[in-house]
C-alpha positions as a printed NumPy array, in Angstrom:
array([[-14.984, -31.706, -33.991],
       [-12.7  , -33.823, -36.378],
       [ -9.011, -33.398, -35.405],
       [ -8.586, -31.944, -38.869],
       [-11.471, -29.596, -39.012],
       [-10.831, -25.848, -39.001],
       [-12.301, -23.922, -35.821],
       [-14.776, -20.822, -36.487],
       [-12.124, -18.924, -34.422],
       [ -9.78 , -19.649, -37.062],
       [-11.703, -19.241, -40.209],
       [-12.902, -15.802, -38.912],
       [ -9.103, -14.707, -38.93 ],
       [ -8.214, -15.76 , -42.496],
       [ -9.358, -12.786, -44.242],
       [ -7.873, -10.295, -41.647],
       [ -4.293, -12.122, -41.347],
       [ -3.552, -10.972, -44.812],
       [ -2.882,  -7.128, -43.632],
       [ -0.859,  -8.107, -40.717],
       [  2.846,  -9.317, -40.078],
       [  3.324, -12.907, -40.477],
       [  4.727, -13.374, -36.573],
       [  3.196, -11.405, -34.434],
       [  6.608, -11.275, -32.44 ],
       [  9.023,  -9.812, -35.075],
       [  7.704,  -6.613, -34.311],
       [  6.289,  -7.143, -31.018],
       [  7.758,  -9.855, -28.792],
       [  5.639, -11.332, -26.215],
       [  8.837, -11.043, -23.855],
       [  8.443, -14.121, -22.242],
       [ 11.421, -15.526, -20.213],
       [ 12.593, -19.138, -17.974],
       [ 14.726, -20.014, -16.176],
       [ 15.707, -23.391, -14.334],
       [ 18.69 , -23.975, -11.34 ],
       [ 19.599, -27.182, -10.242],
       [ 20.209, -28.417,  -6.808],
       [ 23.866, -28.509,  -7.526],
       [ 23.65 , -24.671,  -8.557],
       [ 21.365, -23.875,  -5.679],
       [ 22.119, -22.826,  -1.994],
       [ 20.027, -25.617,  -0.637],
       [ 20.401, -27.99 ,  -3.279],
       [ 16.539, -27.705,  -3.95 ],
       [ 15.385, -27.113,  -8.172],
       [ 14.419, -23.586,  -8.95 ],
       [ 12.314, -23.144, -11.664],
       [ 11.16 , -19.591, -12.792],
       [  9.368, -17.868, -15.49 ],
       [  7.784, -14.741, -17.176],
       [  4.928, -14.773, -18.936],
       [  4.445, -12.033, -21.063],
       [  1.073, -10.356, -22.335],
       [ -0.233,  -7.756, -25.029],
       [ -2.787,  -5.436, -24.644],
       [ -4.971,  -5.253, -21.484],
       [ -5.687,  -8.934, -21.374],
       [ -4.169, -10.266, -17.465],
       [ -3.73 , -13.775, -16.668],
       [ -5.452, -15.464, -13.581],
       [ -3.957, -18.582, -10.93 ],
       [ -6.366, -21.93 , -11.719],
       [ -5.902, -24.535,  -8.788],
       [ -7.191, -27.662, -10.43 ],
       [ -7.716, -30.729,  -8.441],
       [ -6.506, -34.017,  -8.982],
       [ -9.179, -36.627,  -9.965],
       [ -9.98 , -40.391, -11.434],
       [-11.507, -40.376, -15.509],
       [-13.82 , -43.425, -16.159],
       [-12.218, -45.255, -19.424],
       [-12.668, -43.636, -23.035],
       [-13.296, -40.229, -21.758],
       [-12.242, -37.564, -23.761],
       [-10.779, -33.999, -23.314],
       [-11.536, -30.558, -25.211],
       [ -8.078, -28.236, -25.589],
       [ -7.975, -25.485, -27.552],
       [ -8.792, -26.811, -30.705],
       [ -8.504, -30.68 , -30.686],
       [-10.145, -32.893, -28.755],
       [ -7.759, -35.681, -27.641],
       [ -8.394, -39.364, -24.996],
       [ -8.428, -38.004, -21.165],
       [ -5.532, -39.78 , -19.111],
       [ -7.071, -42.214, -16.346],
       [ -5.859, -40.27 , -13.598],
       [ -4.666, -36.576, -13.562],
       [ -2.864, -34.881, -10.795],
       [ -3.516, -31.564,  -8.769],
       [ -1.672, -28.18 , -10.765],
       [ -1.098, -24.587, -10.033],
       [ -0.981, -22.976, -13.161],
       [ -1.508, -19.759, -14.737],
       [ -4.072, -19.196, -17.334],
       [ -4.479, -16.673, -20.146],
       [ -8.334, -14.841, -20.828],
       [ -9.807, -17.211, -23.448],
       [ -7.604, -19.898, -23.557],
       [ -7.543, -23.724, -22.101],
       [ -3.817, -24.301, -21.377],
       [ -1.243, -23.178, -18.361],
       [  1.489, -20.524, -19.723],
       [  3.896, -22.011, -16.812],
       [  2.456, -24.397, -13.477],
       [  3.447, -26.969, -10.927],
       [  2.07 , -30.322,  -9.982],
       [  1.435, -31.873,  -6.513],
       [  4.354, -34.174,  -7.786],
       [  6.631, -30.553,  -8.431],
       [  6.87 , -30.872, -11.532],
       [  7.138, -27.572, -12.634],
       [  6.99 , -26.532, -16.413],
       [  6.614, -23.375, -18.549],
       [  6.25 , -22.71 , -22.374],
       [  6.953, -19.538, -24.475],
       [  6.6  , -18.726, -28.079],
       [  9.243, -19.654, -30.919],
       [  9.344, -18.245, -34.911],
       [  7.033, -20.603, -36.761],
       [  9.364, -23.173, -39.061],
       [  6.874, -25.875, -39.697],
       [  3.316, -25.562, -40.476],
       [  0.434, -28.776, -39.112],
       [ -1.738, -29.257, -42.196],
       [ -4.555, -28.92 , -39.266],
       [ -5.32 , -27.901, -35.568],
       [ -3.214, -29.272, -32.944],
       [ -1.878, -28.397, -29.498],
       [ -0.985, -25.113, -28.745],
       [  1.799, -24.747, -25.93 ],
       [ -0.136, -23.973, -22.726],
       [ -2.19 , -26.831, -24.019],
       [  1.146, -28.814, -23.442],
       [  2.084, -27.38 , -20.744],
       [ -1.101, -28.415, -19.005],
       [ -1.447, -31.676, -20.652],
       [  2.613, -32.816, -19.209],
       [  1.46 , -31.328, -15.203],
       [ -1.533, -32.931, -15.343],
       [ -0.629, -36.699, -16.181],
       [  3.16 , -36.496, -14.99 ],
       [  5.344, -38.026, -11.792],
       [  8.304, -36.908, -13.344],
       [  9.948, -34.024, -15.553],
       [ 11.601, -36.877, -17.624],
       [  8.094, -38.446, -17.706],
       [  6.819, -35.208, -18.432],
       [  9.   , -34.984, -21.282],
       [  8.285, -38.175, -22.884],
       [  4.576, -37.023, -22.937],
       [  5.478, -33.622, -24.689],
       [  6.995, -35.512, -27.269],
       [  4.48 , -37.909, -27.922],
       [  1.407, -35.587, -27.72 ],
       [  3.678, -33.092, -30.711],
       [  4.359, -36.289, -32.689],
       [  0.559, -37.784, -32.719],
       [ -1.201, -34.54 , -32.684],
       [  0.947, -31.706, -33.921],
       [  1.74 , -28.23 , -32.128],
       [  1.937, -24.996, -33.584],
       [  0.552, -22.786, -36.437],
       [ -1.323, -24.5  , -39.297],
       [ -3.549, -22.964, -41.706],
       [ -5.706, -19.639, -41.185],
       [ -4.905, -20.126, -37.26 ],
       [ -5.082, -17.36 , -35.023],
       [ -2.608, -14.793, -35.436],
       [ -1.908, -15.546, -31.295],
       [ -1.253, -19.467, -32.421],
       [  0.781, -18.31 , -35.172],
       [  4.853, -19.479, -33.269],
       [  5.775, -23.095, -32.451],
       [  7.034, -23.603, -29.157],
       [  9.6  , -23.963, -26.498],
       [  9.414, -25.94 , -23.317],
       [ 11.525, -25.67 , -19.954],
       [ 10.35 , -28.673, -17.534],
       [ 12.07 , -29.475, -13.986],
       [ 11.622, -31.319, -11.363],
       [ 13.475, -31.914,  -7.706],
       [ 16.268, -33.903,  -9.854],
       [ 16.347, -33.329, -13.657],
       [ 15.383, -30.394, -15.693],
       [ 14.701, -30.665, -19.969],
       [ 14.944, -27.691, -22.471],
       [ 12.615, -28.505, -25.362],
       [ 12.648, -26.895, -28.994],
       [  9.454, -27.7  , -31.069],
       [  8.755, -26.811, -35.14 ],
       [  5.617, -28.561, -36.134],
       [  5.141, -32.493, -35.265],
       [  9.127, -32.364, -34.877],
       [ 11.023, -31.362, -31.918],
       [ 14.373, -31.77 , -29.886],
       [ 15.639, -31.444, -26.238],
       [ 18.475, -30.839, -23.857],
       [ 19.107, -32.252, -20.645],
       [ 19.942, -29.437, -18.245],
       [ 23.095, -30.266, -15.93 ],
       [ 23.611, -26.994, -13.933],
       [ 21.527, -23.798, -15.035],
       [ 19.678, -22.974, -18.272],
       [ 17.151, -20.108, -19.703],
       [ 14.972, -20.442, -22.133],
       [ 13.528, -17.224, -24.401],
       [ 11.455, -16.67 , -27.436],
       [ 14.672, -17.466, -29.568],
       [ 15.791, -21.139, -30.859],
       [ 19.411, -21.733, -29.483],
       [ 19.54 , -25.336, -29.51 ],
       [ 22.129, -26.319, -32.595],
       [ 24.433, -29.591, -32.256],
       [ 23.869, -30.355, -29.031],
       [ 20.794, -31.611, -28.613],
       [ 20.475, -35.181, -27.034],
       [ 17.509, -36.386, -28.582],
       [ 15.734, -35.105, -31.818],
       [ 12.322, -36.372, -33.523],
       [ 12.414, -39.689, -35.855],
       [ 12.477, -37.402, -39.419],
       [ 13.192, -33.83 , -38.808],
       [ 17.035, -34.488, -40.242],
       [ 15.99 , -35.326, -43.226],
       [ 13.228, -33.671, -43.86 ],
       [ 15.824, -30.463, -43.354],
       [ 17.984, -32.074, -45.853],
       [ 15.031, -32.568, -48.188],
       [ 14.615, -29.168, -48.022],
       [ 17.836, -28.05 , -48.574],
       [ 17.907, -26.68 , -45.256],
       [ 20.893, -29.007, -44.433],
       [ 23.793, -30.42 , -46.258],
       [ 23.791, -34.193, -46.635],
       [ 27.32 , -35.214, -45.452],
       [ 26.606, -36.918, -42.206],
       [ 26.922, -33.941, -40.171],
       [ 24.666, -33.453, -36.909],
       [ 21.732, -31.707, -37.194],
       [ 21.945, -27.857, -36.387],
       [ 18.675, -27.154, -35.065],
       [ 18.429, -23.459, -34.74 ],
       [ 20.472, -23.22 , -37.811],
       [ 18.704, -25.046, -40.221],
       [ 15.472, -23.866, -38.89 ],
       [ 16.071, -20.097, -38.543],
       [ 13.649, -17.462, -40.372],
       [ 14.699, -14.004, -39.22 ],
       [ 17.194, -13.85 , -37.252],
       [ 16.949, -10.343, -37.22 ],
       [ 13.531, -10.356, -35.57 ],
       [ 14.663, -12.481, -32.729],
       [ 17.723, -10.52 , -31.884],
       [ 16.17 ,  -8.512, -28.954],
       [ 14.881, -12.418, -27.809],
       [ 18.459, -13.497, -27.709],
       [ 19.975, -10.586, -25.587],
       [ 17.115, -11.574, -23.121],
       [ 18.317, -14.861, -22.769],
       [ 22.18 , -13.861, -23.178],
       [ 21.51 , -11.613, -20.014],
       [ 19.569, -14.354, -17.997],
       [ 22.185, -16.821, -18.765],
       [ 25.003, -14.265, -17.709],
       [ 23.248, -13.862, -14.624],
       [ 22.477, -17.615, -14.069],
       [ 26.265, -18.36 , -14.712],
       [ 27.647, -15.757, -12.481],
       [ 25.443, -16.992,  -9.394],
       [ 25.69 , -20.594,  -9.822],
       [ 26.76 , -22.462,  -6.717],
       [ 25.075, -19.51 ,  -4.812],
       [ 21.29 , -19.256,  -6.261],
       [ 17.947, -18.658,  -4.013],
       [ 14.846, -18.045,  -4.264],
       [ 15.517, -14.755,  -3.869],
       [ 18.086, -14.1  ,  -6.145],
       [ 15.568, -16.136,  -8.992],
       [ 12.965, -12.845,  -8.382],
       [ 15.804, -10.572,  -8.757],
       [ 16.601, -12.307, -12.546],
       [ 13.031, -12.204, -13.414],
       [ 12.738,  -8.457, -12.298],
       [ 15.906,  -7.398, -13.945],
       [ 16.418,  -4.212, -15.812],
       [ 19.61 ,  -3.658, -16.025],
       [ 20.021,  -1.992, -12.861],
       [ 23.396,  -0.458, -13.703],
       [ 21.821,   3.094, -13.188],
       [ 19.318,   4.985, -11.682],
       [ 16.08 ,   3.418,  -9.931],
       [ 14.168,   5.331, -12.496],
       [ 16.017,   4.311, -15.662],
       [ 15.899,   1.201, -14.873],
       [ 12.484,   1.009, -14.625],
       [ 10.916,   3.281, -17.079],
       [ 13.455,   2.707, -19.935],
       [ 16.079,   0.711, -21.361],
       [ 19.296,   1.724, -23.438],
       [ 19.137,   0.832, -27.106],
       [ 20.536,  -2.65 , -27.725],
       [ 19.244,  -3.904, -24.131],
       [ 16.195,  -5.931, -23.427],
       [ 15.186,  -6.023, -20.08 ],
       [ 13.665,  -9.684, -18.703],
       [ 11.08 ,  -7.673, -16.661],
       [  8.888,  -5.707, -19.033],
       [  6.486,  -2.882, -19.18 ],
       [  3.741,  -1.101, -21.834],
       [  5.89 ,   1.924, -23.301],
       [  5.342,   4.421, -25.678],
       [  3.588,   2.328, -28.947],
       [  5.251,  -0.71 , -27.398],
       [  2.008,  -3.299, -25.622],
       [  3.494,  -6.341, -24.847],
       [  4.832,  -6.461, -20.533],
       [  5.2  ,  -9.308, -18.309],
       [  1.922, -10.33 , -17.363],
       [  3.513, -12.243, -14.463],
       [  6.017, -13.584, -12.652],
       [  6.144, -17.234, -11.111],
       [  8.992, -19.14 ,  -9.059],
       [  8.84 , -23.196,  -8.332],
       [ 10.972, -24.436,  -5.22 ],
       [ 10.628, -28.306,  -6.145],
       [ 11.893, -30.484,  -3.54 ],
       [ 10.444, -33.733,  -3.728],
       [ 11.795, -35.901,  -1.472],
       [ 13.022, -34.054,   1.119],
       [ 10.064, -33.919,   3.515],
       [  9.75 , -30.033,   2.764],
       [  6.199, -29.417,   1.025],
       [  6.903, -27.804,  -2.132],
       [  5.495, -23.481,  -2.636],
       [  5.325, -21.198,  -5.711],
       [  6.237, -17.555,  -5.4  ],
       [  3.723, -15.869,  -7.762],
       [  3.681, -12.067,  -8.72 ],
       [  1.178, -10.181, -10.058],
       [  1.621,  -8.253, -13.696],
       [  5.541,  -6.64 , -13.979],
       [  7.797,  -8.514, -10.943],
       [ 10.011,  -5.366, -10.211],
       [  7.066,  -3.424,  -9.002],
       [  4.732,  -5.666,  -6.107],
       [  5.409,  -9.127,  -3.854],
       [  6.048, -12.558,  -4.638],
       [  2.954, -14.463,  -2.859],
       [  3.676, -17.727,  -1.629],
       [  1.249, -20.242,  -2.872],
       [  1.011, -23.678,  -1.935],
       [ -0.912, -26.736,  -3.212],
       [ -2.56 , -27.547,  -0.057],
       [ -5.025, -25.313,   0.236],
       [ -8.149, -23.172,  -1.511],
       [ -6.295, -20.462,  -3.93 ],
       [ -7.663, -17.329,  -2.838],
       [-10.076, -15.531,  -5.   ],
       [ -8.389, -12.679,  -5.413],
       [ -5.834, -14.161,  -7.231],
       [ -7.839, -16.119,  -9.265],
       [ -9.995, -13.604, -10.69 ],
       [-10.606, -13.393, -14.54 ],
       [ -9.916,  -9.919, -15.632],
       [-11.303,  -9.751, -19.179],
       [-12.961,  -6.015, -19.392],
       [-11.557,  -3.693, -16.297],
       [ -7.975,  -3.384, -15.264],
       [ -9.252,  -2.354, -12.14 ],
       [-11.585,  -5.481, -11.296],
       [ -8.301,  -7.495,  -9.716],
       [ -5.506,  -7.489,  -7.903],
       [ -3.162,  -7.248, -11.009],
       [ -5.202,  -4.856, -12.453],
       [ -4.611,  -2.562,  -9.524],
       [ -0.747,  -3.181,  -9.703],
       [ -0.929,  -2.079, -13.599],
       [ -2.999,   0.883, -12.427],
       [ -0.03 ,   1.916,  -9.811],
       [  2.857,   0.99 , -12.332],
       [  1.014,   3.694, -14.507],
       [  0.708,   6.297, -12.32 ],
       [  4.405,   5.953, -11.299],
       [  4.937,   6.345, -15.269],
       [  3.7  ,   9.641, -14.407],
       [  5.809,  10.45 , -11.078],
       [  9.079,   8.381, -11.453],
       [ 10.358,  10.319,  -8.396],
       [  8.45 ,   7.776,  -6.488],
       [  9.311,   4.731,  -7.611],
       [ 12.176,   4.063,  -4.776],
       [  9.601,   4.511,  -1.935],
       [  7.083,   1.828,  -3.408],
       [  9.593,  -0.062,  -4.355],
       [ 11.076,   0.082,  -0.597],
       [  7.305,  -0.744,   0.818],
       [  6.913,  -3.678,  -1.376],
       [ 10.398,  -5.071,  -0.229],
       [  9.559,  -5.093,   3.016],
       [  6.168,  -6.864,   2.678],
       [  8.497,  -9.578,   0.633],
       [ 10.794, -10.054,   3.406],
       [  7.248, -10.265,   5.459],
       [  6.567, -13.22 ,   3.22 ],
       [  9.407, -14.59 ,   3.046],
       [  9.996, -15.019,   6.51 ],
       [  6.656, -16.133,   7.538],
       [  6.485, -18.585,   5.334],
       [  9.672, -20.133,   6.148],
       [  7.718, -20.605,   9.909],
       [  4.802, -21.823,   7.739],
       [  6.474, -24.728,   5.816],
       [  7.988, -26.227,   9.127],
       [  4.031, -26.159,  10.554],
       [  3.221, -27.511,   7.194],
       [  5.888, -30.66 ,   6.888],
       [  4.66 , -31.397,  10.309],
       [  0.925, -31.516,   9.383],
       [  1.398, -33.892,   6.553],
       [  3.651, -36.114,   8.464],
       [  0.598, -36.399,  10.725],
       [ -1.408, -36.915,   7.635],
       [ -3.65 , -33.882,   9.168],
       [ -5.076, -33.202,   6.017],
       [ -8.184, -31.181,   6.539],
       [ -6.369, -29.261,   9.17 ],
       [ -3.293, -28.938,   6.876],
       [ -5.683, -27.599,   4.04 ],
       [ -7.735, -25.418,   6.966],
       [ -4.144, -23.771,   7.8  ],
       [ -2.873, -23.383,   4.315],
       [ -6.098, -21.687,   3.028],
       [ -5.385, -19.078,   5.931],
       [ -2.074, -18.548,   5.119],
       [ -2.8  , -17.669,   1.498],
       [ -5.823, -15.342,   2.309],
       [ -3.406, -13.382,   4.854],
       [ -0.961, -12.261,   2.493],
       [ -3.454, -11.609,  -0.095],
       [ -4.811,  -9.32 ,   2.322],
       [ -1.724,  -7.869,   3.364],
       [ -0.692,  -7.127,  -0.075],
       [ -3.957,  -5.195,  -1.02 ],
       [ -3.311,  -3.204,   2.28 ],
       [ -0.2  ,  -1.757,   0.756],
       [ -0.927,  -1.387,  -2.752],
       [ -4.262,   0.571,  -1.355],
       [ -2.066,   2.592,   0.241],
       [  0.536,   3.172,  -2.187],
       [ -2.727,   3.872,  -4.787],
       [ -3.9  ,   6.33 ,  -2.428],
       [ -0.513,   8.104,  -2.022],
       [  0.025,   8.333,  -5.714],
       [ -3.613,  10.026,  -5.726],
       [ -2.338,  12.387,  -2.858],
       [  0.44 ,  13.543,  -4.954],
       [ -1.565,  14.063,  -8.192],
       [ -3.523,  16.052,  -6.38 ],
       [ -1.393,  18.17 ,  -4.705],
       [  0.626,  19.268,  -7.025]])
């Protein structure tokens, strides 16, 4: 297909997009959320990178493990709508994948790089298909060393082949994007509209949400956009820096529940900094305000609040589809893990996934028609019926924390066993062990959420 050729999947839309809102945000936000710590914020001094990735409707997303491989010269690659020259080489990426689509909502590299996108108000329309951001997202892991590499590549790939909503897209394709990429050393916040963009350099802590917040203090914006703001009349012409969010904002009404999300994240960011782990990451991602009850907190939020970790209430259908946390550390010796949870954070486990190994299948299922065909499915399943007995939300809440200290403590004894293995360049045994590891918790996990399932059917019955 020509690059400016109009998918079937998009022309099939066209007449239907007419009765519905223009975003599909403004009245129902995705409720997507990053976050990114630097060593110098960080206990450890190790990057943490973090993000929610939020869904609507049944649809769940599943883990892809793609290898790392050679291309043979002139090769090209199919995205989601564009087909664009493969890289030479590509490097192995953990990412997470939505039902239908070709990009990563958030992933790591072998490299740990870590990156993440979420959606952003359309301001700029492509005249045709282009990239859509998990495209990106996928595109930057696969071909980068480096998040300032990585970077770079975003740029390039938005200026030569365009990002975002064009005409009769999707009504899912309908946003531009935003981009948080890290790595062991340097982390970049990127704001997109159309072929145009700009970007941050992150110094301490940052979070990112489906809001543009980047005005004056950008450090590097796209050859044109100024301009073509002042051409628009979107921007006075008397030499004045570029506001970004400014001149680019469409309703800032609509993104108001966005930007308490990311107020609250960045509060909490702030507050830590110096003093952030792992840990504490998972409790940002899960937050709910937890000023009050256990139950409040979890089945409903006070008016003006947003919570980071979201659930399907009342006529509302977006949630947090899930949860991810990167420990980069490049360069220390210490192989590099992702904490992944399943669906809503605040209710489940963190597994700890690492590149080295065969992702279990449990975690990479596909779960297109029946909640209850995967793991995540089964978590939604026991987030529902605690909808329906909030009195019990403490004791699975206490059950799951103790598997996560499980995991958290095992696999600090892993990664030692781990660096050890690579140093001896043991890498079928390394990938033998790691495989193991993986399946084990998996295991574990469905152990207590069977249980937990099982005690929630108890109780229904009973009473």
């Amino acid at each position: 297909m020509e690059a400016d050729a109009v998918p079937d999947v998009c022309r099939k839309h066209a007449s239907s997009r007419q009765a519905v809102p223009r975003f599909f945000w403004r009245d129902e936000p995705m409720g997507s959320d990053m976050v990114v710590a630097l060593g110098r914020a960080t206990v450890d001094g190790h990057t943490l990178f973090g993000h929610n990735s939020g869904r609507i409707g049944n649809k769940t997303p599943c883990l892809c493990l793609s290898p790392g491989r050679q291309h043979e010269p002139g090769e090209k690659l199919r995205t989601q709508y564009v087909e664009i020259p493969q890289a030479r080489q590509v490097f192995a990426v953990l990412g997470s994948r939505q039902s239908g689509l070709w990009g990563y909502d958030h992933g790591v590299n072998e490299n740990q790089v870590a990156a993440g996108c979420v959606a952003l108000p359309a301001a700029l329309r492509c005249q045709q298909p282009g990239l859509t951001g998990p495209d990106l997202v996928r595109l930057i892991l696969e071909r980068s060393h480096s998040a300032r590499q990585a970077v770079d590549l975003l740029t390039g790939l938005v200026e030569r082949h365009g990002q975002g909503a064009f005409p009769v897209c999707p009504e899912e394709s309908d946003h531009d994007s935003a981009f948080l990429i890290a790595d062991g050393v340097e982390a970049y916040a990127v704001e997109t509209a159309g072929k145009h963009w700009v970007y941050q350099e992150i110094h301490e802590v940052r979070a990112v949400s489906e809001a543009r917040v980047v005005h004056q203090d950008w450090d590097r914006i796209s050859c044109g956009l100024a301009g073509h703001a002042i051409a628009q009349g979107w921007w006075p012409e008397d030499g004045s820096k570029l506001d970004f969010a400014a001149a680019l904002a469409r309703n800032a009404a609509a993104e108001s529940g966005n930007l308490r999300r990311w107020g609250r994240a960045t509060l909490l960011l702030e507050e830590q900094n110096g003093h952030i782990d792992s840990m504490f990451l998972r409790r940002v991602l899960s937050d709910h305000y937890e000023d009050g009850s256990d139950a409040l907190a979890f089945f409903g939020v006070a008016a003006g609040r947003e919570s980071l970790c979201r659930h399907e209430r009342g006529p509302a259908r977006s949630a947090t589809a899930s949860s991810f946390v990167a420990e980069l550390t490049a360069g220390t010796g210490r192989p590099g893990i992702a904490w992944c949870a399943l669906a809503a954070p605040c209710l489940g486990a963190y597994f700890p996934i690492l590149l080295d190994g065969d992702l279990p299948e449990a975690l990479a299922q596909e779960d297109l028609r029946s909640l209850g065909a995967s793991l995540s499915g089964r978590v939604l399943h026991l987030a529902e019926q605690l909808d329906q007995h909030p009195d019990r939300l403490g004791h699975a809440r206490e059950h799951f924390a103790r598997l996560q200290a499980r995991f958290d403590q095992e696999t600090e004894e892993f990664l030692s066993e781990a660096a050890a293995l690579k140093q001896r360049a043991a890498q079928t045994e390394l990938r033998r062990h790691t495989s193991l590891f993986m399946q084990h918790n998996v295991e574990r996990f469905d152990e207590v959420l069977s249980e937990m399932l099982k005690q929630r059917t108890w109780v229904a019955v009973e009473s």
